[in-house]
C-alpha positions in Angstrom: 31.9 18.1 -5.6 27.8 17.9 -6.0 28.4 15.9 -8.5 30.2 13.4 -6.7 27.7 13.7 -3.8 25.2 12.6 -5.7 27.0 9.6 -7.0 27.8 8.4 -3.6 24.3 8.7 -2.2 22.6 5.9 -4.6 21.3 2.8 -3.8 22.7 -0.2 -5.1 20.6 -3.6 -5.8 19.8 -4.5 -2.3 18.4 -1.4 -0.9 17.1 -1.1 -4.4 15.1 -4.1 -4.0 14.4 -3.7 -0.3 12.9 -0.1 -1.2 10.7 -1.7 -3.9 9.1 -4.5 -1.8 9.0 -2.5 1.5 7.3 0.4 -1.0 4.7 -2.4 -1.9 4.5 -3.7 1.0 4.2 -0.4 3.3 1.3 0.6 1.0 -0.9 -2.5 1.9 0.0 -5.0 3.7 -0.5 -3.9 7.1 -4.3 -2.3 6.6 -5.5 -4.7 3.3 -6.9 -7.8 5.6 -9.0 -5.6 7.4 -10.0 -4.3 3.8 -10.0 -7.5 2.3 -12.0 -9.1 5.3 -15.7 -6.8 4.1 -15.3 -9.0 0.8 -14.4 -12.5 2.1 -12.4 -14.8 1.7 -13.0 -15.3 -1.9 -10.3 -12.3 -2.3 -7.8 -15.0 -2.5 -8.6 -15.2 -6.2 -8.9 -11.1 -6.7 -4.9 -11.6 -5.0 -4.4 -14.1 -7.3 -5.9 -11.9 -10.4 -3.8 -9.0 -9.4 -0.4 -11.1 -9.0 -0.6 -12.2 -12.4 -1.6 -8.8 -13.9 1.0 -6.9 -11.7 3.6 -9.1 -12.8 2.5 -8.8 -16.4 3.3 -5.1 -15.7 6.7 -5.7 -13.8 8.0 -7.2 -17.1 6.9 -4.7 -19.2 8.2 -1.8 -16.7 11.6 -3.4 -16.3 12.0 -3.9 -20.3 11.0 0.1 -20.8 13.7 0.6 -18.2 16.6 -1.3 -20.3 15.6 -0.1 -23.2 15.3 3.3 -22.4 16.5 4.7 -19.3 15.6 8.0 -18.1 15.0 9.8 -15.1 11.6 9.2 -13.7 11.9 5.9 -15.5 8.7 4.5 -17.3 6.3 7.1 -16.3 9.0 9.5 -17.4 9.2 8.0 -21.5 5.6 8.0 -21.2 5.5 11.8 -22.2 8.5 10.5 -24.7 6.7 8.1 -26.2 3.3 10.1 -26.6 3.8 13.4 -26.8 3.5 16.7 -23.7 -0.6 16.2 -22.8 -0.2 12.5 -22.1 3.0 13.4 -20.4 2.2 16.2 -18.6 -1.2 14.2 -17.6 0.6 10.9 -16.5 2.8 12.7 -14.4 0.1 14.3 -12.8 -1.7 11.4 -12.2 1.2 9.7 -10.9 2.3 12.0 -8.7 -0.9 12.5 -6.7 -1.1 8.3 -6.3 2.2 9.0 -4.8 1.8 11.6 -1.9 -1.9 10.4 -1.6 -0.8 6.8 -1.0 1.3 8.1 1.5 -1.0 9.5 3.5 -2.5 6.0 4.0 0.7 4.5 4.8 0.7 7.1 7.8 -3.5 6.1 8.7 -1.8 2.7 8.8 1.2 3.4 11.2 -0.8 5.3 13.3 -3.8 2.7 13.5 -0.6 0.2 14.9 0.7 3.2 17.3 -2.8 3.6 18.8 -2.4 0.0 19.8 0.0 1.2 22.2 -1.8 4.9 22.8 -5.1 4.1 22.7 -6.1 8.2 22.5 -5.0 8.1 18.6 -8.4 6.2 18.5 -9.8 9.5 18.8 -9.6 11.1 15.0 -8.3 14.5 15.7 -5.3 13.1 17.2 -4.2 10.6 14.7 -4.3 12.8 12.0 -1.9 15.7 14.1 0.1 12.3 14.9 0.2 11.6 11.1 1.2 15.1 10.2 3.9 15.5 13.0 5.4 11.8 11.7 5.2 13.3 8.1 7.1 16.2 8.7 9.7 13.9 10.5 10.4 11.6 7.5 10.8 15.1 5.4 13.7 15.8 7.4 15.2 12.1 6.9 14.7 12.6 3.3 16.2 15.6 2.8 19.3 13.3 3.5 19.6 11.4 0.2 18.8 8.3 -1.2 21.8 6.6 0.5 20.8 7.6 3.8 17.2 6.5 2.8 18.5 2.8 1.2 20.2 1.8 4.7 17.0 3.0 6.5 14.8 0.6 4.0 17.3 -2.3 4.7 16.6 -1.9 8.5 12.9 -1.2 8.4 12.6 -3.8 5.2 13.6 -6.2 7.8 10.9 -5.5 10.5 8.2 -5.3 7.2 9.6 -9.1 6.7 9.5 -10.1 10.6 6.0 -9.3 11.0 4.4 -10.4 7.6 6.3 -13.7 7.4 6.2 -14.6 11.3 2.5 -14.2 11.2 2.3 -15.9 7.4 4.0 -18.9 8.4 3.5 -19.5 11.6 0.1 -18.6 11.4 -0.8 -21.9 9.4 -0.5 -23.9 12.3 -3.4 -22.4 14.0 -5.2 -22.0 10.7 -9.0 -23.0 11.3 -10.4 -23.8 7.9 -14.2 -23.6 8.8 -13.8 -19.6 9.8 -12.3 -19.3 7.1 -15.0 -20.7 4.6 -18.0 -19.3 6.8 -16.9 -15.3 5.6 -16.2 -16.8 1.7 -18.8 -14.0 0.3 -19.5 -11.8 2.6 -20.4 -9.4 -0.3 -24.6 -8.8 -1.9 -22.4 -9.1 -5.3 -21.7 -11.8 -7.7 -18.6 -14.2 -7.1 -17.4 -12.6 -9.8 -17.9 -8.8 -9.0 -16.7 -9.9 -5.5 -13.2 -11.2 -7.4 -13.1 -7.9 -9.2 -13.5 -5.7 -6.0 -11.1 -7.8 -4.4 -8.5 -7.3 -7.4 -9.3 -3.6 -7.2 -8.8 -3.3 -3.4 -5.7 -5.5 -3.5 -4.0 -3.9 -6.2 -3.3 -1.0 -3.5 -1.4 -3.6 -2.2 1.2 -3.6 -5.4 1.6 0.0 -6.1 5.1 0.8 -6.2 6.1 -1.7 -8.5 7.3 0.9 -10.7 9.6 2.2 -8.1 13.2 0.9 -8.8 12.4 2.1 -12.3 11.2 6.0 -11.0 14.1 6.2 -8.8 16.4 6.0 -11.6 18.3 8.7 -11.2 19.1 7.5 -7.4 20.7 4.1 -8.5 23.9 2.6 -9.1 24.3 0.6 -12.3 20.3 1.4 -13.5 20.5 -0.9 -16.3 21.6 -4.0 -14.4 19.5 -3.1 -10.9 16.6 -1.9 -12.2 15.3 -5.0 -13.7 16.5 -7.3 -10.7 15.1 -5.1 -8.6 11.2 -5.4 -9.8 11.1 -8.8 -10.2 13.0 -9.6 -7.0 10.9 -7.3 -4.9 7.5 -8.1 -6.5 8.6 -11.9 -5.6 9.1 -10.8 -1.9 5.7 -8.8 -1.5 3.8 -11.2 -3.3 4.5 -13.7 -1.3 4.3 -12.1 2.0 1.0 -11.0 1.1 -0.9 -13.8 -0.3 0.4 -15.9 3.0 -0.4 -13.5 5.5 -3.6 -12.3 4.5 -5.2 -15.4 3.9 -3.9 -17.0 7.0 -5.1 -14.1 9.1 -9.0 -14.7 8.1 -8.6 -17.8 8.8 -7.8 -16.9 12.9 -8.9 -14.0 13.5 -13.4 -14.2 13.9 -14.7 -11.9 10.9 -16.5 -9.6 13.1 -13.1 -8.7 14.7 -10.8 -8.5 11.3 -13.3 -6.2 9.4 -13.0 -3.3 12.4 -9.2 -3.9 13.6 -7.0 -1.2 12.3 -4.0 -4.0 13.2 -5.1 -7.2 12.1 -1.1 -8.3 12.6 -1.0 -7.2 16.0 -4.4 -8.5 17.2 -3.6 -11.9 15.3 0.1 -12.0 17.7 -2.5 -11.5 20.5 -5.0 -13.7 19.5 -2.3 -16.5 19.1 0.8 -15.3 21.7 -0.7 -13.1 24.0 -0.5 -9.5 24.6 3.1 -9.2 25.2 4.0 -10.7 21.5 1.1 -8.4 20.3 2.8 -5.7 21.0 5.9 -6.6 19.7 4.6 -7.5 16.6 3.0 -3.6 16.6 6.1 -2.0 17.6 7.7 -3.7 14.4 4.7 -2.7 11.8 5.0 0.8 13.0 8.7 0.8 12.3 7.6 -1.2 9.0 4.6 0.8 8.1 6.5 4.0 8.3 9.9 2.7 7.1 8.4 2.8 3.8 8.0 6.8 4.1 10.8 7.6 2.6 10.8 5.4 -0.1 8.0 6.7 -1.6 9.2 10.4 -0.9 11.6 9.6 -3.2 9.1 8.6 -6.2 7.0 11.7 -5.0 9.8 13.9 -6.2 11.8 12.1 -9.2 8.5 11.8 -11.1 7.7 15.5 -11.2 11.8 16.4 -11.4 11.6 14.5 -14.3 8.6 17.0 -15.8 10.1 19.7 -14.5 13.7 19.7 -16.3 11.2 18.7 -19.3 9.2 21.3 -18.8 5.9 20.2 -18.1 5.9 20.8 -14.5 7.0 24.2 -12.6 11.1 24.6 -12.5 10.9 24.5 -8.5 10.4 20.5 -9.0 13.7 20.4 -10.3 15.5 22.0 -7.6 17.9 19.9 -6.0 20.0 20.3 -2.8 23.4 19.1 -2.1 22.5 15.2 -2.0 20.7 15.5 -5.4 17.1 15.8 -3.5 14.3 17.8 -5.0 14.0 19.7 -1.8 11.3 22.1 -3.1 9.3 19.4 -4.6 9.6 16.9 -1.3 8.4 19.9 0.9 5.4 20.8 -1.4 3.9 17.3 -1.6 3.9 17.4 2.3 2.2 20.6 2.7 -0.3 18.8 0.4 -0.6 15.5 1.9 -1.3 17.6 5.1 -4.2 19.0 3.6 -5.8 15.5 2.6 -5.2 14.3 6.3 -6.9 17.3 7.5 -9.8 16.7 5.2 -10.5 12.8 5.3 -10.5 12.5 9.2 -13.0 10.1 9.5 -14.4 8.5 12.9 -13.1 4.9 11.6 -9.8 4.6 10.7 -10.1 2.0 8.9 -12.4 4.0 6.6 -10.3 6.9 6.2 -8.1 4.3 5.2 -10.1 2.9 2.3 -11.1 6.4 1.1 -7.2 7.2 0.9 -6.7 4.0 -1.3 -9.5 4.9 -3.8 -8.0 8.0 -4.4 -5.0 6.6 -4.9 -6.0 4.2 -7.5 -8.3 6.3 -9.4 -4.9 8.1 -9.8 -2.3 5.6 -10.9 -4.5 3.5 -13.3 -4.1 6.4 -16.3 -0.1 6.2 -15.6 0.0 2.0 -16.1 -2.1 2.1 -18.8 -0.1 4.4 -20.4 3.2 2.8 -19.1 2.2 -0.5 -20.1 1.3 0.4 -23.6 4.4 2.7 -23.9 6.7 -0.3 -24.5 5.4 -1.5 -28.1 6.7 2.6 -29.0 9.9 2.3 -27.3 10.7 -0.4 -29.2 9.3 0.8 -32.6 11.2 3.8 -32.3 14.5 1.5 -31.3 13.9 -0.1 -34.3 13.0 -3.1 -32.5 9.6 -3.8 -34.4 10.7 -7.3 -36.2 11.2 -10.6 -34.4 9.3 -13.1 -31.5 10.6 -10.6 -29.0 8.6 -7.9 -30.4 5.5 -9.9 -30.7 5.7 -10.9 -26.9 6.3 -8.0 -25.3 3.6 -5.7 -27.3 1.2 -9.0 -25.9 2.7 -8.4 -22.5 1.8 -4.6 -23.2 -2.4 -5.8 -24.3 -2.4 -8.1 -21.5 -1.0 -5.4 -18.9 -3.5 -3.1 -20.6 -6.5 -5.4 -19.8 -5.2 -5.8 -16.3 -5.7 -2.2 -15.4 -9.0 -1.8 -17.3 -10.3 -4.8 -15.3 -8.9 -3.2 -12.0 -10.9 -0.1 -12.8 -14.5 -2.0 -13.5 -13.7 -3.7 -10.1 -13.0 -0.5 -8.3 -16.6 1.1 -8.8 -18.0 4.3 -10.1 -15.8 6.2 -7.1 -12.8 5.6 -9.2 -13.8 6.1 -12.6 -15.3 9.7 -11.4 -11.8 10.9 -9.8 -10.2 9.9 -13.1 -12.6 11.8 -15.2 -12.2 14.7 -13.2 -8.7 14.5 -12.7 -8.1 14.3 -16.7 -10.5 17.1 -16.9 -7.7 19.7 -14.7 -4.8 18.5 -17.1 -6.5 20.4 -19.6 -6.1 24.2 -18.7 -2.6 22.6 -17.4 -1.6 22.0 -20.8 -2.7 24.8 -22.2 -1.2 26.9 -19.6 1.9 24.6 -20.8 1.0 25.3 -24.3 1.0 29.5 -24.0 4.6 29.3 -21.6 6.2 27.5 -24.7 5.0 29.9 -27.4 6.4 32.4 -25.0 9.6 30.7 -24.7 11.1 31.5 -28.6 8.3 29.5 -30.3 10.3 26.9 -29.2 8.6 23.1 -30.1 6.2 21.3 -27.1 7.9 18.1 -27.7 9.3 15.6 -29.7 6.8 12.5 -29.8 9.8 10.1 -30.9 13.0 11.5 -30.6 16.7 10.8 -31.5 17.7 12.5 -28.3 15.4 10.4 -26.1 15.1 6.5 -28.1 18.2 6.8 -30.1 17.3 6.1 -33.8 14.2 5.8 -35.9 11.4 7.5 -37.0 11.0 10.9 -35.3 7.8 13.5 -35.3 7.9 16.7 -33.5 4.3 18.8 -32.2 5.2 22.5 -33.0 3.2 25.1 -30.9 4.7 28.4 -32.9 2.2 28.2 -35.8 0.9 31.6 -37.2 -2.5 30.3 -37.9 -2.8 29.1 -33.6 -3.1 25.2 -34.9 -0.8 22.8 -34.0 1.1 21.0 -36.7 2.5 17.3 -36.8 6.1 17.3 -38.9 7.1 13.7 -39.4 10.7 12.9 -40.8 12.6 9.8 -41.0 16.0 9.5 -39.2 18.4 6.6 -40.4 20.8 5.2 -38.0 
């Protein structure tokens, strides 16, 4: 009976792809004009930067995923490709972009609700509001996937309302000359100001890894998973690109770089403040609607490490719909802590200092992801051909994406990351110790039958007598 359950609660291709734009979408688009609007409008070519690399990423992501499917997806064979540390470390990284991110995508709902209740202005009370909304979406997600994909669908829909109502419409009241006086608004370079802007707006595309996390919660994962990415990055880009630049082209400067909802305030420039606060009721249902979404990445990453060992077994516990309850609760007493702690007297601000956490986190995890793929398809015995040579170019240029992103995103960002690989040390180790406990049972295969099928295979053994680790390497035939 659990078993079947948990087959009836996936997600099939639409929601699948609805959860993956609306997941992109939910985690930028909303806030990142505002963001956007401190560099100028010469972020149109940072957007343009990120699209490319993103999708360079999106190719590489959806080939991991049909090649080797697994639950928690690419970040997942990331730790099967490369052994336990960079595992366990990815998956820590990941995870924290997730719940972290999340925490913005409820600054953002909340900056749109106090459009309506203009006390959430106050600090204090938007970040009680966030928590009392977050604990809300808990419940939901408790639920199941299923329950979560025909939420998506609905709130998807708002999300595409709002962004493409103001993105096309918008470009008939499009005044150029605003738009070219804030070009640079930046005392950098044009082209540390493109670099910034890529940095800032690749907030915008995290979650394009999320058909491919949510694995385990999808019907037919080879077929959908692919579709899914490409479709959904398709959908966000556009929205974004449209509505972002259109909106610094109405809206006066001064007004976009302090509004915390650029959307609604562009309805009321435009419409009035009747459609303006239509327009806000629909980003709040959009902005939030992307909650449970991510919940879902939040706790099929560290499942995944859990049932592998990496991570503590209460990540793995599910409940009767297949949902890591333990591991869904524990990221929200956590991301109540980091709303607690960055209440800021701008919201806007606490907004950008969410983001840079959040991508000083995921960077490790794509870099890691994107260069995964050239391993996955050595061990497949895939190594010969054009197809091989294309995607491990894919994998460089994906590579160089994120390393560029990072430059862009300042000293902030490279300082988080340091320190964050710095605690996935003693983690190991304390990883390390729990196996040697365990039987002298082995960390980890590095490439394994079990996990890639056929092919070369070396195993990291932690039970030596002299305390060293020792690399065995053997040759599997088909």
């Amino acid at each position: 009976m659990g078993a079947k359950n948990q087959t009836t609660n996936r997600m099939g291709l639409t929601a699948l792809t609805i959860m993956t734009a609306s997941n992109m979408m939910g985690s930028g688009v909303f806030m990142l004009p505002s963001s956007l609007a401190q560099i100028g409008s010469i972020s149109i070519w940072g957007w343009t930067l990120t699209f490319c690399g993103v999708m360079v990423l999106a190719l590489v992501f959806a080939k991991v995923s049909e090649l080797a499917p697994c639950k928690g997806g690419v970040i997942a064979n990331v730790g099967n490709a490369f052994g336990p540390y960079i595992g366990l470390q990815t998956t820590l990284f990941y995870w924290l972009s997730t719940w972290i991110g999340n925490c913005a995508l409820l600054v953002s709902g909340v900056g749109y609700l106090a459009y309506f209740f203009p006390i959430l202005h106050q600090p204090l009370y938007a970040a009680l509001t966030c928590i009392a909304i977050l604990w809300i979406f808990v419940a939901l997600g408790l639920q199941g996937a299923k329950v979560v994909g025909y939420a998506q669908i609905f709130t998807g829909s708002c999300m595409l309302i709002v962004v493409l109502g103001i993105g096309f419409s918008g470009w008939f009241h499009f005044d150029y000359s605003l738009y070219a006086q804030a070009y640079n608004v930046t005392s950098q370079s044009n082209t540390q100001a493109i670099m910034a802007a890529a940095a800032i707006s690749l907030w915008g595309f995290l979650g394009i890894e999320s058909a491919s996390v949510s694995e385990a919660q999808v019907i037919n994962p080879k077929r959908n998973i692919p579709l899914a990415t490409i479709c959904g990055l398709a959908i966000a880009a556009l929205c974004y690109i449209s509505s972002s630049n259109v909106i610094m082209g109405i809206l006066p400067h001064a007004e976009l770089v302090t509004s915390t909802s650029p959307f609604a305030d562009t309805a009321r420039f435009l419409w009035g403040p009747t459609v303006g606060q239509c327009i806000s009721a629909m980003a709040i249902i959009a902005c939030l609607g992307a909650m449970p979404g991510w919940q879902i990445l939040q706790t099929e990453v560290p499942r995944s490490a859990a049932e592998a060992g990496l991570f503590p077994r209460m990540f793995a516990a599910t409940n009767q719909r297949g949902v890591a309850y333990k591991g869904l609760i524990c990221t929200a007493c956590l991301m109540t802590g980091v709303l607690l702690l960055t209440i800021s007297p701008n919201l806007e601000q606490q907004f950008r200092t969410i983001i840079i956490l959040a991508i000083s986190a995921c960077l490790i995890p794509y870099a890691f992801a994107a260069v995964s793929l050239p391993v996955v398809m050595v061990a497949k015995q895939l190594r010969h051909g054009r197809q091989f040579v294309i995607y491990s170019c894919l994998s460089l240029c994906g590579l160089a994406f994120v390393v560029v992103a990072l430059m862009g995103a300042g000293t902030q960002p490279l300082f988080w990351g340091v320190m964050l690989q710095m605690v996935t040390i003693p983690l190991y180790l304390l990883f390390v110790m729990r196996q040697q406990a365990l039987k002298g049972s082995p960390i980890t295969p590095i490439f394994s039958e079990q996990r890639f099928g056929h092919g070369p295979s070396a195993s990291i053994s932690a039970g030596n007598t002299d305390g060293r680790f020792r690399v065995d390497t053997v040759y599997k035939g088909k």
